[in-house]
C-alpha positions in Angstrom: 6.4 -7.7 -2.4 5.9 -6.9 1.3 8.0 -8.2 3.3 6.6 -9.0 6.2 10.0 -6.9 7.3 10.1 -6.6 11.3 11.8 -3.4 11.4 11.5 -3.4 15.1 15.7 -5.1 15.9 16.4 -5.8 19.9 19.5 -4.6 21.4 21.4 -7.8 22.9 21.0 -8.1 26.4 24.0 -7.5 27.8 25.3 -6.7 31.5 22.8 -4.4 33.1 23.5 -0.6 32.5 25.5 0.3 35.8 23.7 3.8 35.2 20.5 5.7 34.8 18.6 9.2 35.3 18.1 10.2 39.0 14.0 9.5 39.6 13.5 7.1 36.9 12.2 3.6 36.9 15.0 0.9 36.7 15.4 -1.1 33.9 17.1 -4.3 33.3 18.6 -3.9 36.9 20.4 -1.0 36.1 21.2 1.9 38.7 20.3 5.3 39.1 22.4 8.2 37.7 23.0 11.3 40.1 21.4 13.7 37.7 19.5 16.2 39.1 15.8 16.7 37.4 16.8 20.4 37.3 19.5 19.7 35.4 17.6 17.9 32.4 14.3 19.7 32.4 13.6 23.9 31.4 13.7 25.8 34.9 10.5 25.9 36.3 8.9 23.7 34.0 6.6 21.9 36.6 5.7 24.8 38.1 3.8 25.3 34.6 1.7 22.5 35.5 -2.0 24.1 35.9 -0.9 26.7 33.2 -0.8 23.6 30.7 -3.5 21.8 31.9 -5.8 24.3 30.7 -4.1 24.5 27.7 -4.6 21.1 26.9 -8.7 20.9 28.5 -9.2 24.0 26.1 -7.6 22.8 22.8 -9.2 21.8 19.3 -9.8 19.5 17.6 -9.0 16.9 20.7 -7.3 17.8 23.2 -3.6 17.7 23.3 -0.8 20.1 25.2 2.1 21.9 23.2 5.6 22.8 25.6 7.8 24.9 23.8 11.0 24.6 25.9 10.9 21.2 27.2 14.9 20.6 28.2 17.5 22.3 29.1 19.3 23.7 26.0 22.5 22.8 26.9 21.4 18.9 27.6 19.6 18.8 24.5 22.2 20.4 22.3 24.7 17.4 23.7 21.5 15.1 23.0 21.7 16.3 19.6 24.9 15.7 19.1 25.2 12.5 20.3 22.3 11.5 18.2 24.0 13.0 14.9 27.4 11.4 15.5 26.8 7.6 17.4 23.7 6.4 16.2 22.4 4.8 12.7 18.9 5.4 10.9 17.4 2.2 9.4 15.0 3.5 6.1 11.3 2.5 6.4 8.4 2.4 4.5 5.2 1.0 4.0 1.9 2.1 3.1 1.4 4.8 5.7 4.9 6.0 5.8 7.9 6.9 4.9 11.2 7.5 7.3 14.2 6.5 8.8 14.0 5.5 12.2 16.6 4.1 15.0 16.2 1.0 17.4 14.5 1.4 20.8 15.8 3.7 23.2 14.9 1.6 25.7 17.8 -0.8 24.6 20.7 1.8 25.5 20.9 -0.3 28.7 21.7 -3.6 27.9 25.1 -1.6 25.5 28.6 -1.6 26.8 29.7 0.9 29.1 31.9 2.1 26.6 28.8 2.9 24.0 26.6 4.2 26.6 28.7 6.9 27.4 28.9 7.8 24.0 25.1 8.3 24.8 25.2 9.8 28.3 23.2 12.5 27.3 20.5 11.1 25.5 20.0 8.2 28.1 19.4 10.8 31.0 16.9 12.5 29.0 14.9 9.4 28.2 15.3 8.1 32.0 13.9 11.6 32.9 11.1 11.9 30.5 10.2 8.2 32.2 11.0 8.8 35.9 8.2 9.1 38.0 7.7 13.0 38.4 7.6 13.6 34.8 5.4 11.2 34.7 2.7 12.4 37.1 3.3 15.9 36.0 1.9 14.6 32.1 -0.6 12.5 34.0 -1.4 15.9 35.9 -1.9 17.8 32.5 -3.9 15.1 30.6 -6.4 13.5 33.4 -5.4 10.3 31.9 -4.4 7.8 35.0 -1.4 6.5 36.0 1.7 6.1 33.3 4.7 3.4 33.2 7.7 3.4 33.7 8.7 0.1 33.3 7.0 0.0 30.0 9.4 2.8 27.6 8.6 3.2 24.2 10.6 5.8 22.4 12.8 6.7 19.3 14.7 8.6 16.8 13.1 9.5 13.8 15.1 11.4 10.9 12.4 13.0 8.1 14.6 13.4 4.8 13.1 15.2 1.7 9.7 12.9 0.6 9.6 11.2 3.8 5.5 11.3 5.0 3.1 9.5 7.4 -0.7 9.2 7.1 -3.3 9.4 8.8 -4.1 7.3 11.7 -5.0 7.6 15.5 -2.0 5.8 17.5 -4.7 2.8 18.8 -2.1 -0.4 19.5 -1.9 -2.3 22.9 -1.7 -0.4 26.2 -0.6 3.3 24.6 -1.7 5.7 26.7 -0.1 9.1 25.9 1.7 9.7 23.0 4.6 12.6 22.7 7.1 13.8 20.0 10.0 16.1 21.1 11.3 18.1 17.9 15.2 18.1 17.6 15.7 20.5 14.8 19.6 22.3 14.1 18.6 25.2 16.5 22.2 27.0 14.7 20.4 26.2 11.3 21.5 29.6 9.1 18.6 28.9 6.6 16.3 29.4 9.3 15.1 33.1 9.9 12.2 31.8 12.4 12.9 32.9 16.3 10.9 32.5 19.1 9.6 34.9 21.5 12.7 34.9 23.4 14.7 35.9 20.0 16.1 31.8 19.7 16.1 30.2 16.3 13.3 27.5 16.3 15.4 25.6 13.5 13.0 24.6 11.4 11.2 26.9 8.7 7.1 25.8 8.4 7.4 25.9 4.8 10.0 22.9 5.1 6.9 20.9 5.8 7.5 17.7 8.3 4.6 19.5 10.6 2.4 17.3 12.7 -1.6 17.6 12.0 -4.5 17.0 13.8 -7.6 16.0 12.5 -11.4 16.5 13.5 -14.1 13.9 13.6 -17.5 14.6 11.8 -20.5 14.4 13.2 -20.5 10.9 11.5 -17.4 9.4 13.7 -14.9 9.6 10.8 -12.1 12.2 10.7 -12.6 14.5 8.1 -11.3 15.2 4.8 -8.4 17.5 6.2 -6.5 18.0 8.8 -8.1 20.8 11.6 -4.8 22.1 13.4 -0.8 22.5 12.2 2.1 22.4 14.5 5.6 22.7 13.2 8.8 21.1 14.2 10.3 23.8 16.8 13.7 23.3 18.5 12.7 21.7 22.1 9.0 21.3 21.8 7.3 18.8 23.1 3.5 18.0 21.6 1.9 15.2 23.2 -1.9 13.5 23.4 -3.9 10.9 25.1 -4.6 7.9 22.4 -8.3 7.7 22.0 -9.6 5.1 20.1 -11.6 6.8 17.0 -10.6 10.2 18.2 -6.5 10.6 17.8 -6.7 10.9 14.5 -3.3 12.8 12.9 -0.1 12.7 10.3 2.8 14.2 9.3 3.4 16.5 6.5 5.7 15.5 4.0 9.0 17.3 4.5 9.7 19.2 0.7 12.7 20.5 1.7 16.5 19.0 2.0 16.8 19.2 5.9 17.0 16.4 8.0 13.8 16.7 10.4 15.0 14.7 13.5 12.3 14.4 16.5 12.2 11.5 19.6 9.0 10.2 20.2 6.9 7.4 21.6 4.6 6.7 24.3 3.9 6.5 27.5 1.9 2.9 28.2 -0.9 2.0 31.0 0.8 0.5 34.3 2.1 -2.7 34.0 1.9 -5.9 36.2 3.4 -5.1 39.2 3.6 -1.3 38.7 1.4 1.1 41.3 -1.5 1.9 39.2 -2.0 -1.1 37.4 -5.3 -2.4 36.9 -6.6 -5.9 36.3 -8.1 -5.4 32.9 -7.9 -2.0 32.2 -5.8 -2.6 29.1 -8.4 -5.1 27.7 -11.4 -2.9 28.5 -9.5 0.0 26.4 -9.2 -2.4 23.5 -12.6 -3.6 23.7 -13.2 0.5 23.7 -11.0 0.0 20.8 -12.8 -2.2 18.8 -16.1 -1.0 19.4 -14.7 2.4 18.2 -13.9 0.6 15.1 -17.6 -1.2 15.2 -19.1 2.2 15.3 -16.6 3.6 12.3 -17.6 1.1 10.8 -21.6 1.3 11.3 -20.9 5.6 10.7 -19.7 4.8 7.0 -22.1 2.0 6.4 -24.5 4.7 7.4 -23.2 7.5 5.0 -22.1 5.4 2.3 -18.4 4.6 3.2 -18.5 1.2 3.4 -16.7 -1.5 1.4 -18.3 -4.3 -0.4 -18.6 -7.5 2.0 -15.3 -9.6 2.8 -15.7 -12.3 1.2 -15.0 -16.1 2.2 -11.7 -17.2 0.0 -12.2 -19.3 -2.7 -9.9 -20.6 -6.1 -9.6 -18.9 -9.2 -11.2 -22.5 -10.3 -14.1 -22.0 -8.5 -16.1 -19.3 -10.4 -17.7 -20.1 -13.5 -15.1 -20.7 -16.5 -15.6 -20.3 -20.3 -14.2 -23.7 -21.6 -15.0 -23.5 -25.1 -11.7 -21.2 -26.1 -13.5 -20.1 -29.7 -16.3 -18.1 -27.5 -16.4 -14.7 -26.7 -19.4 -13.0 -24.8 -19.2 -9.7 -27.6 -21.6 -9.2 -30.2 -20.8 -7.4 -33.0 -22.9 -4.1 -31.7 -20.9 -4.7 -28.5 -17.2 -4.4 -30.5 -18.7 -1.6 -32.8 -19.2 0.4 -29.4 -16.0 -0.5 -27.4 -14.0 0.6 -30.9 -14.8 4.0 -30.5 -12.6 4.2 -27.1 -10.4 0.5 -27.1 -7.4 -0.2 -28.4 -9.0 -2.2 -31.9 -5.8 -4.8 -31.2 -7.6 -6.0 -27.9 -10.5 -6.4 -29.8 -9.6 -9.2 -32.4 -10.7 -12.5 -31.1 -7.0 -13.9 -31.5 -5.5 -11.6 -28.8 -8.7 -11.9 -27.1 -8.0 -15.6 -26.9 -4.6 -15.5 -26.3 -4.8 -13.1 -23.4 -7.2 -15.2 -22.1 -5.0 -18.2 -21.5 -2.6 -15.7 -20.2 -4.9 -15.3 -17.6 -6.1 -17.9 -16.4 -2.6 -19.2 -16.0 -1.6 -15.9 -14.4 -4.7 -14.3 -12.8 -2.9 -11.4 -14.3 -3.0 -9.6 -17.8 -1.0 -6.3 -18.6 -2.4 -4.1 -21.6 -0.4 -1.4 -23.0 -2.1 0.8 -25.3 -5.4 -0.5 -24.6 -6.8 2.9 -25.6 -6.9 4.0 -29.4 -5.0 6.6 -30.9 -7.6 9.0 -31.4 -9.6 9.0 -27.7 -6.1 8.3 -26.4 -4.8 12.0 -27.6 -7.9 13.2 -26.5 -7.9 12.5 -23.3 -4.5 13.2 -22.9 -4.5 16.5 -24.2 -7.3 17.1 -21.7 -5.6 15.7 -18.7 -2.6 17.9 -19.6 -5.0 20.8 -19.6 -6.4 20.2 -15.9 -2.6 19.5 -14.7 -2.6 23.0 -15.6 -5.5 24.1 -13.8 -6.1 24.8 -10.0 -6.4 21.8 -8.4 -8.9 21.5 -5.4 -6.9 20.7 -1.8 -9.7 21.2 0.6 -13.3 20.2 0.5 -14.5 23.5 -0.3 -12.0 23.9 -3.0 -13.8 21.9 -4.9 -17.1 23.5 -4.7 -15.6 27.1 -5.4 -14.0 25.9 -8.3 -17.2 23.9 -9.5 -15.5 20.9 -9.9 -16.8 18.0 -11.2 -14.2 16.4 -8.8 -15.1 14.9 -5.3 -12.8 14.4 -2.6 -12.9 11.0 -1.0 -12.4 10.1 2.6 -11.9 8.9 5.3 -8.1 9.9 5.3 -7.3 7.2 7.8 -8.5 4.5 5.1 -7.4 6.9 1.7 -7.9 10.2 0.0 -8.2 11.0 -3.4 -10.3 13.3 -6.3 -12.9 10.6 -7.7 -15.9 10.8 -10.1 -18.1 8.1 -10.5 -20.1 7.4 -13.9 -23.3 9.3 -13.8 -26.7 7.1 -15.4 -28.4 9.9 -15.8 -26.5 12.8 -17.4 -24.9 11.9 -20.9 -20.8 12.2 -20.4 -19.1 16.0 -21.3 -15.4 14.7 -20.9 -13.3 12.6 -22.2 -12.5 11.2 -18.7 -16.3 11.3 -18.0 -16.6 9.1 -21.0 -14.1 6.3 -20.0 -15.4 6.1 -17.5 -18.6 5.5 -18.4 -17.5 3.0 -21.2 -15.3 1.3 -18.2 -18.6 0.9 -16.4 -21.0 -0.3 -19.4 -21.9 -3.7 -20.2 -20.7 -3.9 -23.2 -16.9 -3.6 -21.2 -18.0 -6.4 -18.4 -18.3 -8.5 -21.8 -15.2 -8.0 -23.0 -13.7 -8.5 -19.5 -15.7 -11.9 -19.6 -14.4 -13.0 -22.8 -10.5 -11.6 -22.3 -10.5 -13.5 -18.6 -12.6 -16.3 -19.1 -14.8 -15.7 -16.5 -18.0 -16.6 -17.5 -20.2 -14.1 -15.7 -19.8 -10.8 -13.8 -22.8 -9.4 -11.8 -21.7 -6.7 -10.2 -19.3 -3.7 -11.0 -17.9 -0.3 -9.3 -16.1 1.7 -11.5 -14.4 5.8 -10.8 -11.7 7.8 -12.0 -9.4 8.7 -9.9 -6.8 11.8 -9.8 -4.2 11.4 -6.3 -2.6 14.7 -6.5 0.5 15.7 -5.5 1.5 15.9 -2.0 -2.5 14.7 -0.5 -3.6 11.5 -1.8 -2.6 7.5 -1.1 -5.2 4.6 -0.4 -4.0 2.7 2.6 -3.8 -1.4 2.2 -7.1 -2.5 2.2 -9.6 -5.3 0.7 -12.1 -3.7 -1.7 -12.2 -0.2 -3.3 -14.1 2.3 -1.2 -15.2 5.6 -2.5 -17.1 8.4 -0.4 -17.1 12.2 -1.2 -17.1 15.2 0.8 -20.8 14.5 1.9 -19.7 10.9 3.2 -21.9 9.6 1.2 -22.0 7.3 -2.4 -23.7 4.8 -4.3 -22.6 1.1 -2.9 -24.1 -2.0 -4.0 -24.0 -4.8 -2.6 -25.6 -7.1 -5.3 -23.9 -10.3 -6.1 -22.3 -13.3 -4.1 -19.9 -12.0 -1.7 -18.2 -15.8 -1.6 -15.0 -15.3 -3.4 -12.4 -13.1 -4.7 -12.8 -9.8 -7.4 -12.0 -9.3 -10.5 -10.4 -6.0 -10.9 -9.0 -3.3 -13.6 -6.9 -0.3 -13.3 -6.7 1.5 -16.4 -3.4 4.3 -15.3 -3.6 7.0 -17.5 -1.0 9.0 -16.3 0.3 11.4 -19.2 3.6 12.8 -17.1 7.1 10.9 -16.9 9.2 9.9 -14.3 7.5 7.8 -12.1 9.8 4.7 -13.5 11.6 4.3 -9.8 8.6 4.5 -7.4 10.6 7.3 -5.6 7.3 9.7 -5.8 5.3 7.3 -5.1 2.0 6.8 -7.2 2.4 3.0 -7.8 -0.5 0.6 -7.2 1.0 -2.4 -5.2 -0.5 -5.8 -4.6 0.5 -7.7 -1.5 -0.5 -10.9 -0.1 -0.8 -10.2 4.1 0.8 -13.3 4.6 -2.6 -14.8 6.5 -3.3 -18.7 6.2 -5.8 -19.2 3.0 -8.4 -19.9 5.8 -8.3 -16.6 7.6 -9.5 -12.9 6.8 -6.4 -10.1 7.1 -7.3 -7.7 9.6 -6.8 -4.3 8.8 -4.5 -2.4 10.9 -3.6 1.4 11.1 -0.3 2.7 11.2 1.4 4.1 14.1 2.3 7.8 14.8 5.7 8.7 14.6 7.6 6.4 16.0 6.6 3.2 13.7 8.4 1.0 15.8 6.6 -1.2 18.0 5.8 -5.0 19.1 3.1 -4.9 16.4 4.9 -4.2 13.8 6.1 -8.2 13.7 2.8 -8.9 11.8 2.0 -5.4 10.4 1.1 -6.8 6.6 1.9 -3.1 5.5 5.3 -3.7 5.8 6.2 -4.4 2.0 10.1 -3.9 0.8 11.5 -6.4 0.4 9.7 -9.7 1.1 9.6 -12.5 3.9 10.8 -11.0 7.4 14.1 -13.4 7.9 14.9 -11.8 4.4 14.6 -8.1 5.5 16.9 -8.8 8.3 19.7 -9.9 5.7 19.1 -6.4 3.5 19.2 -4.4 6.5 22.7 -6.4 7.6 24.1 -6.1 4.3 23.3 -2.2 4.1 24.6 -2.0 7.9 28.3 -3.3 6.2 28.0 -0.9 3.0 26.7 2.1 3.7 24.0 3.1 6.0 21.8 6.6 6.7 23.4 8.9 9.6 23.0 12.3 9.9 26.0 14.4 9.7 27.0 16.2 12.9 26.5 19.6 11.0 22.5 19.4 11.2 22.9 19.0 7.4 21.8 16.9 5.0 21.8 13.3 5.4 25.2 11.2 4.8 26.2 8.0 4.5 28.8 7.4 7.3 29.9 4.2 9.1 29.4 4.3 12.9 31.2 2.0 15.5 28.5 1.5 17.5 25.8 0.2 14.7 27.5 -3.4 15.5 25.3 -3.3 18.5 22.3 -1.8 17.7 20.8 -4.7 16.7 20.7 -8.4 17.6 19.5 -10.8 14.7 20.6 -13.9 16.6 16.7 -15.1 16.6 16.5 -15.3 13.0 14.7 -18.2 12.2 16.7 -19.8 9.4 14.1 -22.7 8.0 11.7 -19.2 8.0 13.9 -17.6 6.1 14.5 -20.6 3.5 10.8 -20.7 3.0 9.2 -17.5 3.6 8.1 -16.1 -0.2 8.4 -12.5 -1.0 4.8 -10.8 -0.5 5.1 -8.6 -3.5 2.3 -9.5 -6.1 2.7 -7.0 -8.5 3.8 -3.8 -8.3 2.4 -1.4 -11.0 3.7 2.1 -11.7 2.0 5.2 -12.7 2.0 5.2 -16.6 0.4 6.1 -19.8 -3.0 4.2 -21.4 -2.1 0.5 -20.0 -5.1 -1.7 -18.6 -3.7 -4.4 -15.8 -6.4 -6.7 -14.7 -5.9 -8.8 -11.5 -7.8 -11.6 -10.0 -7.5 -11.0 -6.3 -8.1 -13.2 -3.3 -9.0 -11.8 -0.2 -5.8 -12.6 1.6 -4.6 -9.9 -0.7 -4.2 -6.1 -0.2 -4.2 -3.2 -2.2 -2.7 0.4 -2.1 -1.9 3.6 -4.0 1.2 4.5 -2.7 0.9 8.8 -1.5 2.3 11.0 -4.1 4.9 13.2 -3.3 4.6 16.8 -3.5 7.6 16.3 -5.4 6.1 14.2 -8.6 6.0 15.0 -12.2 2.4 15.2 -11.6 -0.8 13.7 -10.4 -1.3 9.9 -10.8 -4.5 9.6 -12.9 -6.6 5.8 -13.5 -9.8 4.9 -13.8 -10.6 1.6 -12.2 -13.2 -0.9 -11.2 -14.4 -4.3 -9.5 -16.2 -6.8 -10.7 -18.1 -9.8 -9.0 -17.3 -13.0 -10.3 -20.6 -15.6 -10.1 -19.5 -18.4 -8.2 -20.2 -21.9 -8.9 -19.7 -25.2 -6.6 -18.6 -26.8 -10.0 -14.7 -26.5 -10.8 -15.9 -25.3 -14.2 -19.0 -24.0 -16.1 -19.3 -24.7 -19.9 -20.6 -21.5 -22.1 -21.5 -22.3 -25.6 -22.7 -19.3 -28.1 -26.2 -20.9 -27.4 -26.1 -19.6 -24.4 
């Protein structure tokens, strides 16, 4: 499964660039163009200065600045061009998002002379946007310190119908200010929106693709929904300082079939030898960093958003084993209740046996039809009905609609319409009462006997509805539900020393969901850790996803070992790759001369590549009354993949954890004495 796919590909460096932007800082030796900053930028553009830095001191929900003509039109129009006609989109997707993306920028210096002028245009914009007067003139806007320029971070990214990315706050190394500069067709006929000038802004808000910007609670966590919308507009830049905790945002998922092209990146913290640098600035902002995520963490402890305990990893062979294969832990009142909801297959002690050598060979059993006929058209008919129904977006949605529905958060960790079994109030609905039965004792039994794990002590169990075009869990350790309130039952009963035990039962009643192309599958990954280590959980990245972390980002998941990826993305470079076509249309598959240099793959690591194992565990697709249970480690993750706003439907499950009992014995003998 995940690959641990380094998307980020280096340019080969070649002969220095004999060229770049008038002002800019020189990279790999290269020499200034005589390009005029008046001749890039809007006219009078830095005169604006004090204008936008109130802008950006009095703006909500953090403070960031919006510039709606950036560039001269005529430089980005050739920009454009160039972009649409010489350079190659790799697709992309992990957890967080979805996209196609190009190399660095930064590399267009070390190409020929003959392919950088193909990109003239585009290489004195991104000199200019790094040479030292724009640079102080963002550092004058934002308060934020001396910028790079020796440090350039900055891409293309092309958002086709479905692409998406989630929430997250931009936190990785030594980003300082973060930027996206929209690149919409500004001679798009479909659009009808114009500025104040009269000019076509390119891009219709209802399109989608718009960046959002979140608020943070009074508990530190960002909140359910996103606080601010800004939509793609021909040359506008939007930019930010990264704050730990703060910087929270995402990208609406574009629902229409126009290519949504943007250049973005950052601007980074001095560097060694640069004026402004600081002897351990960066490290003080990642200590700010991690305390930021200390204090998350303590916030959702605090309300109820924490996740059970990462435990120490241990064997499948090290929690307590049934060994006598004729033993099951039901009693005939336990199988007289379960029959009333299960599948009375899955009750017989032969596939009960059988299934449990399955698993323990495995750590893995798939149950279709796990779910009787009767409750099964019950419930279905009833799912079918809310499908029908409103469905609550925001918070308050919820309320007004008197839902029995709870939205979870925090978005930068997932979001999603839970309910948790209630032990007081009897269950009214069929998913109410699966629930409850998923939860009951009586079902921890029949785990117990269908596993052969001899004991489970502890158990979370909710149903879960990810609707269309809003919900996703991010890859994580441990199911985690909070609602609108921030706050839920967690208990924390139970050894913590070893891996969990966990069912999904997918009772998704719509079809189509075969491909994965809307999303809604649940995907297990190993992070690629060594079995002595605890994966760390990182957040994505804003839009630009391509960065020197992304080497050991576990959330990169195609296609298996990194080496591996490479190969794909070669063999798709001599098919058919993404471009988009030079009409601003939609996206094309075209050859392009100058993809042969893009990229650089001469530090493949062959004996990497011949034993690197593809990360994909299991991959399980939204789908109709079937039960997997998984034994997972902790040096595995876990995610709902977001739904698309264009799915059949909402992905519906109701799933759970379970604590195995550990033992410092291999195995544990149960007899029916016990």
């Amino acid at each position: 499964m995940a690959t641990g796919a380094n998307p980020r590909k280096r340019l080969r460096s070649v002969s220095p660039a004999s060229s770049v932007a008038s002002g800019a800082t020189s990279i790999r030796g290269s020499t200034p163009l005589t390009v005029a900053s008046s001749a890039i930028f809007a006219p009078g553009l830095f005169d604006k200065a004090a204008q936008y830095h109130a802008q950006h001191a009095n703006s909500r929900p953090y403070k960031h600045c919006i510039i709606d003509e950036l560039v001269s039109d005529t430089l980005l129009r050739r920009v454009r061009r160039e972009i649409t006609t010489q350079l190659h989109f790799t697709p992309k997707e992990t957890d967080i998002y979805k996209l196609h993306q190009t190399g660095d920028l930064l590399n267009i210096s070390g190409l020929s002379f003959r392919d950088r002028e193909k990109l003239s245009a585009l290489q004195s914009l991104r000199d200019s946007m790094y040479s030292s007067e724009f640079r102080e003139f963002i550092t004058e806007i934002c308060d934020c310190g001396p910028l790079s320029g020796l440090k350039q971070d900055m891409s293309i990214n092309c958002y086709v119908k479905g692409s998406h990315l989630l929430t997250h706050d931009d936190v990785i190394g030594s980003r300082r200010v973060s930027y996206i500069l929209y690149l919409p067709d500004p001679e798009d006929k479909e659009c009808d929106i114009e500025d104040v000038h009269g000019r076509n802004l390119g891009w219709d808000p209802a399109w989608g693709g718009a960046l959002r910007l979140y608020e943070i609670d009074a508990k530190g966590a960002p909140k359910a929904e996103w606080d601010k919308v800004v939509p793609p507009a021909w040359n506008q830049l939007t930019f930010f300082v990264v704050q730990p905790g703060v910087s929270f945002h995402d990208v609406e998922e574009v629902v229409f079939d126009k290519p949504r092209l943007a250049i973005s990146g950052w601007f980074h913290l001095p560097q060694k030898g640069e004026d402004g640098y600081i002897e351990g600035l960066q490290e003080s902002l990642n200590l700010e960093s991690s305390r930021a995520a200390l204090a998350d963490a303590a916030a959702a402890a605090a309300a109820g958003l924490g996740e059970l305990p990462p435990p120490a990893l241990k064997g499948f062979s090290n929690f307590a084993q049934i060994t006598d294969r004729t033993y099951t832990a039901l009693s005939q009142q336990d199988i007289e209740y379960l029959a009333a909801t299960i599948n009375p297959k899955y009750l017989d002690v032969n596939t009960i046996l059988k299934s449990r050598d399955e698993f323990v060979n495995l750590s893995l059993l798939e149950l279709d039809g796990v779910l009787n006929d009767k409750f099964a058209a019950k419930l279905r008919e009833y799912i079918e009905e809310l499908e029908k129904s409103p469905v609550p977006v925001r918070v308050s949605d919820a309320a007004k609609l008197k839902s029995e529905w709870r939205v979870s958060r925090p978005p930068h960790k997932h979001r999603y319409l839970y309910i948790e079994p209630s032990r007081e109030a009897e269950p009214s609905t069929p998913i109410q009462q699966l629930a409850a039965v998923v939860a009951s004792q009586q079902f921890s039994k029949w785990l117990m006997s269908i596993t052969g794990v001899a004991e489970l002590t502890h158990s979370r169990v909710l149903a879960r509805r990810f609707r269309r075009g809003l919900d996703y869990t991010l890859a994580t350790t441990s199911l985690n539900p909070v609602n609108e309130n921030g706050t839920a039952s967690t208990d924390n009963d139970g050894d913590a020393s070893g891996g969990l035990l966990e069912g999904t039962l997918c009772i998704t009643p719509t079809i189509g969901w075969d491909e994965g192309e809307f999303g809604g599958y649940e995907l297990y990954m190993d992070d690629g850790t060594a079995k002595d280590e605890q994966p760390e959980q990182k957040s994505g990245d804003q839009e630009n996803c391509d960065s020197d972390d992304d080497e050991n980002d576990p959330a990169v998941y195609l296609s298996g070992s990194r080496p591996k990826r490479r190969k794909e993305l070669e063999q798709l470079r001599a098919e058919a790759k993404l471009s988009v076509g030079d009409d601003g249309g939609a996206a094309t598959c075209e050859g392009q001369a100058i993809v042969d240099e893009l990229f650089d793959d001469s530090d493949d690591d062959e004996e990497a590549e011949e034993s690197a194992g593809d990360s994909v565990l299991l991959t399980s697709q939204a789908q109709w009354n079937v039960l997997t249970i998984v034994y997972r480690d902790p040096g595995v993750l876990k995610f709902v993949k977001y739904v698309s706003q264009n799915a059949p439907g909402s992905r519906w499950d109701v799933t759970g954890e379970w604590k195995p009992t550990y033992n410092s014995r291999e195995e544990t003998a149960v007899s029916d004495s016990d």
